[in-house]
N, C-alpha and C positions, 0 to 999 in steps of 0.2 A: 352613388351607384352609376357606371357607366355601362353602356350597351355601344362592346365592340362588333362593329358590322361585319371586319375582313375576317372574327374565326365565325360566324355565322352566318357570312352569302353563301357558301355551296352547299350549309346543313338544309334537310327539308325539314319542313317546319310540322312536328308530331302535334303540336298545342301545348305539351307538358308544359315547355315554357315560359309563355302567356301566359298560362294559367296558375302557375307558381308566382308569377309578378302579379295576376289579378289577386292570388290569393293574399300578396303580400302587401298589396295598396287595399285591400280590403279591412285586414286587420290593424292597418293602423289608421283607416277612417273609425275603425271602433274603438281604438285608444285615444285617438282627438276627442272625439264623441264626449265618452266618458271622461276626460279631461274636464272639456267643457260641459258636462252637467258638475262633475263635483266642483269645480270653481264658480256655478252658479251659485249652485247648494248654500257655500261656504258663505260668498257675499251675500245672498240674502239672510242665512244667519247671522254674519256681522254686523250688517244694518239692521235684523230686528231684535239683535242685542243688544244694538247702540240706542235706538228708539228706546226700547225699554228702560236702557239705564240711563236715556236722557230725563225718562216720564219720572223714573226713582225719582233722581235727584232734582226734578221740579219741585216735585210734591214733597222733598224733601224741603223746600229751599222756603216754598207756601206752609208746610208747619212750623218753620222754623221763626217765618215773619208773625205767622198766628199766634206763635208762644210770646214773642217778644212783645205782640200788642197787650195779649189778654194779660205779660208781667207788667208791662208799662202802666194800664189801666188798676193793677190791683195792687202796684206800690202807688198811683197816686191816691187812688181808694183809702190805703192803708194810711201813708202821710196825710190825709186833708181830714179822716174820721175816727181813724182806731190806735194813731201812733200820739207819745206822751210826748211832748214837748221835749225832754232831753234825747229822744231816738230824732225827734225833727231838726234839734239843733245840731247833733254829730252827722245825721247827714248829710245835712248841707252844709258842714263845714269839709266831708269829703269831696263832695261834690266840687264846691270851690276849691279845693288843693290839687284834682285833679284836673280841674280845666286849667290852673294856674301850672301847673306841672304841663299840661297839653301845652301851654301857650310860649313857655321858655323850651319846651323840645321841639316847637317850629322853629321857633326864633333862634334857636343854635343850630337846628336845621340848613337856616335860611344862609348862617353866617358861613357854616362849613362849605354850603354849596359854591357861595360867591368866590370865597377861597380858592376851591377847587378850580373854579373858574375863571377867575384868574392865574392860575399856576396852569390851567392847562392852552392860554392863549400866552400866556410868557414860554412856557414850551415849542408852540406852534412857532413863534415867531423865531426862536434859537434855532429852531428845525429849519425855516427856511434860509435861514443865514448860512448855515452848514448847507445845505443843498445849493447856494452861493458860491459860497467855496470852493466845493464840490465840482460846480461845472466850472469855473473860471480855472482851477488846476485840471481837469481835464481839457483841455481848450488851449492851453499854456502846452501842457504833453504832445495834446494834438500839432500845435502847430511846431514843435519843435522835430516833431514826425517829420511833418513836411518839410520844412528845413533842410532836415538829413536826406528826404528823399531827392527833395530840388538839387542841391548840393552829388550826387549821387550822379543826377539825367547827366547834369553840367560836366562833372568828369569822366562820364563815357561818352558823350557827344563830343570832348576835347580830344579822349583817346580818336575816335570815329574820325573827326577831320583831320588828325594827323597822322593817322592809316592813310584817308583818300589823299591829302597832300602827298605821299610817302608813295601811294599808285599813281598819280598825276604825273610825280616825278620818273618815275620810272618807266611810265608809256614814254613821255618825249625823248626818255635815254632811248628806250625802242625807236622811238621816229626818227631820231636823230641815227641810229644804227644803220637804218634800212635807207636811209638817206644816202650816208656814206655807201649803201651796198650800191645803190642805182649809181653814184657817181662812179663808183669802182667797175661797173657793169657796162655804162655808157664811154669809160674810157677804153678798157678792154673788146669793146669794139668797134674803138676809131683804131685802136693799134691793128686790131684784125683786118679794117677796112684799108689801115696802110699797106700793111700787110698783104693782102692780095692787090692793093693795086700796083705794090712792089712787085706782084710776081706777076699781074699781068703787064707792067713794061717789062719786064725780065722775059717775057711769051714762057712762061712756067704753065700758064693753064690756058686753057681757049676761052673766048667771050662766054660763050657758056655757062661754063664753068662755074665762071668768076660770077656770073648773075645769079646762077642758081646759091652759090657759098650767100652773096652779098642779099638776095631774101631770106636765105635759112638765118644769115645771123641776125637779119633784121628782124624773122617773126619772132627767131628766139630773144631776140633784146624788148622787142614788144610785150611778146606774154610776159618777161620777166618783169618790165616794167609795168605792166600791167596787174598782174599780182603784187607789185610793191605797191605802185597805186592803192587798189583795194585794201591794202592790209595798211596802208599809211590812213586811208580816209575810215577805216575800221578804226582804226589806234585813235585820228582825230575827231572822230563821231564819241568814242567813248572816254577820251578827252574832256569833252563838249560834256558829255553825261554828268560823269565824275564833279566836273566843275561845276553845275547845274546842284547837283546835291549838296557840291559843298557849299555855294552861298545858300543854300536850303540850309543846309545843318545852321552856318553863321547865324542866317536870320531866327532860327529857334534859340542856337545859344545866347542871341542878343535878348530874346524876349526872355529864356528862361531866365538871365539876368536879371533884368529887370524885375521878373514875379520874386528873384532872390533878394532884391535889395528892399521891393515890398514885404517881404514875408518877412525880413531882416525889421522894416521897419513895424509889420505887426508886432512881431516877439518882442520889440523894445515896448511895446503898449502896452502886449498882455504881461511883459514884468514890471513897466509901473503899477499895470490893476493890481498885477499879481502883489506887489510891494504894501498897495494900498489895501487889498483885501487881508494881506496876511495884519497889518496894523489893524485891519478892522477886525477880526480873527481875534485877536491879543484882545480889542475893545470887548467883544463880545464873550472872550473866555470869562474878561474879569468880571461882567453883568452875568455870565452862567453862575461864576462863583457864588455872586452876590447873592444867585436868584436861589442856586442848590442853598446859601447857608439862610435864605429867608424860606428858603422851603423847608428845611429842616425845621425852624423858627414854626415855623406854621405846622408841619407835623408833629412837633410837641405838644402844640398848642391845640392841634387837634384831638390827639392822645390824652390832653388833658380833658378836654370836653368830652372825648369818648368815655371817658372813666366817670365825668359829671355824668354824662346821657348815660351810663351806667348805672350811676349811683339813684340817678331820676329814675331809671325806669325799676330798678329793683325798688325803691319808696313803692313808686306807680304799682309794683304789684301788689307789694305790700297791703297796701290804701285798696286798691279792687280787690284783695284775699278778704280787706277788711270789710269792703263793701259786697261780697259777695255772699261772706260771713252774715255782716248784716239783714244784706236780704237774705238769706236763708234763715235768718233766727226770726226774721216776719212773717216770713211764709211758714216756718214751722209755728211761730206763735200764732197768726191766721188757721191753721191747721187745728190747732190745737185748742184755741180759741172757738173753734166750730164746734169739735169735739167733746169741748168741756160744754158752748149751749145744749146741743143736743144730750150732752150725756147728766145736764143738770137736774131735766127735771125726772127724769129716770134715777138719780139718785136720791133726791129729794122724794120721792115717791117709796124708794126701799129704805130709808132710812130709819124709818120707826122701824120695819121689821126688819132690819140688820139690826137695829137696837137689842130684841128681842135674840136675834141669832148671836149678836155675842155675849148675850149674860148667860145664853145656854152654852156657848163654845166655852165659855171663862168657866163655869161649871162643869164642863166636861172634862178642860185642861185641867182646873185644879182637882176635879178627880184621879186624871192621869199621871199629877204632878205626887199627891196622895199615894196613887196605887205603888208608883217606881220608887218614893221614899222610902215607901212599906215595903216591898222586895229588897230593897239596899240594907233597910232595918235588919230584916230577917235574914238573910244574907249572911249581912258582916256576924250577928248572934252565932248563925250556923258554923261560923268556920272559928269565930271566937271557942264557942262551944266545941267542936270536933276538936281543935288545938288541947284543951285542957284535958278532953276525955283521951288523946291520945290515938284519935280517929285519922289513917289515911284516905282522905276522900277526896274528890276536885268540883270544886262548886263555881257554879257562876254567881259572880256579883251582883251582876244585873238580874237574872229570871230567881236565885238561888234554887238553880237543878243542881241536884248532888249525883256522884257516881261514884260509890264509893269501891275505893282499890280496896278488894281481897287477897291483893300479894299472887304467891302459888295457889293458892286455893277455891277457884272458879269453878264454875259448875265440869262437871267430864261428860264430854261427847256424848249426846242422846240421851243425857240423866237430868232434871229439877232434884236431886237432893242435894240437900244443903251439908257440905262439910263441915267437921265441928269446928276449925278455922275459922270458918266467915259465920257460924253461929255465935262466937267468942266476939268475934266484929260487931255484931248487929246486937248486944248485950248491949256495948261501949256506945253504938250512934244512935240506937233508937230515943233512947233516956235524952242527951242531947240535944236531938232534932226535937225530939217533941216540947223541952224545954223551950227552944228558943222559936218554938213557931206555935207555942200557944200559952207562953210565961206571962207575955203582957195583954191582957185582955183587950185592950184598943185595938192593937194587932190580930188580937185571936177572933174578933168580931170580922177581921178582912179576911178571914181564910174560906173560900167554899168548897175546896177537896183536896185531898194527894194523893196523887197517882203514884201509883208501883206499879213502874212499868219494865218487859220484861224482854230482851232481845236474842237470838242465836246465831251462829257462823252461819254463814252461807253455803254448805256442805250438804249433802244428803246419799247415803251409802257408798260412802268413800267418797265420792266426786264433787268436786265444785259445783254449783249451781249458781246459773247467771240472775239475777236478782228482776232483771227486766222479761226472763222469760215467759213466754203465758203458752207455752204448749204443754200438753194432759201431763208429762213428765215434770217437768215444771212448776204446775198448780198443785200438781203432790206433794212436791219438796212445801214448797210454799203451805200448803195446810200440814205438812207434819211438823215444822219448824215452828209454826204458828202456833199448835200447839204445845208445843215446846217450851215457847217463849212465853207461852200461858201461864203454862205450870209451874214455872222457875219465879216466876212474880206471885204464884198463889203459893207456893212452899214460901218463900220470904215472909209472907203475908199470916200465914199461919203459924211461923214459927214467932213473930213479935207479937201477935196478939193471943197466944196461948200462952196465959198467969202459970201456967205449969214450967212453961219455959223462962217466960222472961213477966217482971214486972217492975215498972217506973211510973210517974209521976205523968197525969195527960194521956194514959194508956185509953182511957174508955172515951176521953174526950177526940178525943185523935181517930177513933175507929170507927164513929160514922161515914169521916170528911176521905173514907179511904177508895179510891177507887182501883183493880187489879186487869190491866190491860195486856196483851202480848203483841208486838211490833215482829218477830221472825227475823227475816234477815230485809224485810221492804228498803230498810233507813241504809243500806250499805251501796253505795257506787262503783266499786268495784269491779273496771272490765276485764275478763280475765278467760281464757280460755276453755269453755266445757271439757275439753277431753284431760284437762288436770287434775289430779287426785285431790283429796283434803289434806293428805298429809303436806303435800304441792304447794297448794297454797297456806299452808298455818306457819310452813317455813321462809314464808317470804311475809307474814300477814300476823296480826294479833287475834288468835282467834280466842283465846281466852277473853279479850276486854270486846270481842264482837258477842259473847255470851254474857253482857254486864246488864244487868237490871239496878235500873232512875228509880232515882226520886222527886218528884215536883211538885209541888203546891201553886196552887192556882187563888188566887184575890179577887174577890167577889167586887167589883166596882159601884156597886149600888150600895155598901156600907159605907 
């Protein structure tokens, strides 16, 4: 920012000005300012960064030694008290293959370095031989320079003197010119002076006369002579000069001579060296050759131990995965070893009564092992049994709950009576079921109830009903379906135990162990939209087998 004084001398000065420069040296003491507080700020947080992650990695570096003692102290623990003699023999035979591994990866170490070390002072030394070379051919260049330059002075100082000979000559043609003028001048005025003193014996002029002719020719022979003079002793002073430069020049062209016949005699020296170095050149290519094909000799041979110190160190890891393995199966057997003291006499303490808990657990098992043979029995009977009678029903294997298919003929929306269809059914599976679930008295001793159990669609006056709902709308469905599914399991229930209706074999024995339950629509998952009709869902949905009443028998495990 410049402050021109010539447009502001004759303004008067309002203050605006100043005070726009105070304002504007103001504001930027307040940008320095804060400059330098956030470049405090910064360096003292990167020094109390640095502090801190120097203090980490202290106390990182003091756990790290603390672990290494407390391992050191509790493998020598382990080897001098708790290890078996074949864990002490394999470790110290690691231990030796790795210090023996350590000892030959110095020692090839030690070989490569020497190596190197000599290949890089065989280098060094080729280096300066070339930088030999190097300056003796520039030196050889240089003075060849000179040479041509010398050579160069020589023939324009040769031109230069036979210029000044060639003006030396040419002044004395002048002298000699202006020589002849003064003789031509001094005769022409003896002839003049004959001349009037012809005419003064003749009385042609008066004494006078003839004096005043006889100074005028004289001053004019004089001056003339006199400027020949001057221009003669001019011509002879630069004469004198001329000649003066030119033994000047001679004595230079003598001496640059001379510096030519020495620099003639240097260049014959630097082309012996030169002759000598280029021989030694040739010597030293053929020791580079040697040295490049023992170097290469040597980087095979390197290559080849790098692939050993390879192959070592991949063992070397080997041997530490092995040893690292090993201590980790110490310190895990340590671990464990602890583990099992402590955890011995606490087993030793439950072990009568684990005794005791497993001849009960083994009596419970073989109970449960009992109970599920006895359902598989019954089961496989049930469906053996339905096959023969002709029965479509789907039984589980495992629990033997039966459901049995009534075809078209299921109960009809908001009805428990039984069509004579599924009455004609329940003729064919009662007889059966009760065969094969209380035929064999072993069996029949497992039985402690059957259930007839009794379910309905999820519907209520036309509309879907969502099975999770608990609003007053909702708990109605839910209690009318309820008992619905009541009824549908008591009409069952009373049509096979009414001798007017039906009568088989186990009818009375069978009808204490009966129990008639109703489920609604609770057991169905179902997410489905409330504002959907029942017809809505029955067409998308099974609601005939949502209206299906079980059968299940339950095995008393205390028998």
């Amino acid at each position: 920012m410049a402050f021109h004084y010539e447009q502001h001398k004759n303004h008067q000065d309002s203050g605006s000005f100043w005070t726009s420069y105070s304002d504007l040296f103001l504001g930027m003491s307040v940008i320095f300012l804060l400059l330098y507080v956030t470049t405090s700020l910064r360096t003292g947080t990167d020094g109390y960064r640095a502090a801190m992650e120097n203090r980490r990695l202290t106390q990182k570096v003091e756990d790290l030694e603390n672990q290494l003692k407390t391992y050191d102290s509790i493998r020598k623990s382990y080897l001098q008290s708790e290890a078996s003699k074949d864990e002490t023999q394999i470790y110290n035979e690691l231990m030796d293959k790795l210090t023996l591994l350590k000892e030959e990866t110095k020692e090839e170490k030690l070989k490569l370095r020497r190596a190197a070390n000599d290949n890089a002072k065989k280098e060094e030394a080729l280096n300066q031989y070339q930088q030999m070379i190097r300056n003796v051919i520039n030196a050889n260049v240089m003075a060849k320079t000179k040479i041509r330059t010398r050579e160069q002075v020589i023939t324009d100082q040769d031109a230069e003197i036979t210029g000044q000979a060639q003006e030396i000559n040419d002044l004395k043609v002048d002298v000699a010119k202006k020589q002849d003028a003064i003789d031509d001048a001094e005769n022409k005025l003896k002839e003049q002076l004959a001349q009037l003193k012809a005419s003064y014996k003749a009385h042609r002029v008066t004494q006078a006369v003839y004096e005043n002719k006889v100074k005028a020719l004289k001053a004019q022979s004089e001056s003339t002579i006199a400027s020949l003079e001057g221009q003669i002793e001019t011509t002879e002073n630069e004469i004198k000069r001329k000649s003066a430069e030119l033994n000047a020049t001679k004595n230079l062209l003598a001496t640059t001579e001379v510096q030519k016949q020495a620099l003639a005699g240097e260049k014959a020296a630097l082309l012996g060296e030169k002759t000598a170095l280029e021989e030694k050149t040739a010597a030293l290519a053929g020791e580079r050759a040697a040295l490049q094909g023992r170097n290469a000799a040597l980087a095979g041979e390197r290559a080849a131990l790098q692939g050993k110190n390879a192959a070592l160190q991949g063992e070397n890891a080997s041997l530490q995965g092995a040893n690292e393995s090993l201590q980790g199966d110490i310190e895990s057997l340590q671990g464990k070893n602890a583990a099992l003291r402590a955890q011995k006499q606490f087993l030793e303490g439950e072990k009568s009564a684990l005794g005791g808990k497993l001849k009960d657990t083994e009596g419970l098992l073989a109970k449960a092992q009992a109970e599920r043979d006895a359902r598989r029995r019954i089961a496989k009977d049930i469906i053996d049994s339905f096959q023969k009678a002709g029965v479509n029903a789907k039984v589980d294997p495992m629990t033997g709950e039966v459901e049995i298919n009534f075809g078209d003929s299921y109960f009809d929306n908001d009805s428990a009576r039984l069509k004579d269809q599924m009455k004609e059914i329940l003729r064919r599976a009662m007889p059966a079921y009760s065969k094969s679930l209380l035929g064999d008295p072993k069996l029949a001793k497992k039985i402690s109830s059957v259930e007839i159990i009794g379910f309905a669609s999820p519907t209520f006056q036309g509309k879907y009903v969502d099975p999770n709902n608990l609003s007053p709308e909702g708990r109605r469905a839910v209690d009318y379906n309820l008992d619905l599914s009541y009824q549908r399991a008591k009409s069952m229930f009373q049509f096979v135990f009414d001798e007017r209706n039906l009568k088989f074999n186990y009818q009375k024995e069978l009808l204490p162990l009966i129990k008639v339950t109703g489920r609604s629509f609770l057991a169905e998952s179902i997410s489905r939209n409330p504002a959907d009709t029942g017809n809505d869902f029955c067409e998308t949905h099974d609601c005939r087998r949502a209206q299906r009443v079980l059968i299940r028998f339950n095995v008393d495990e205390k028998q």
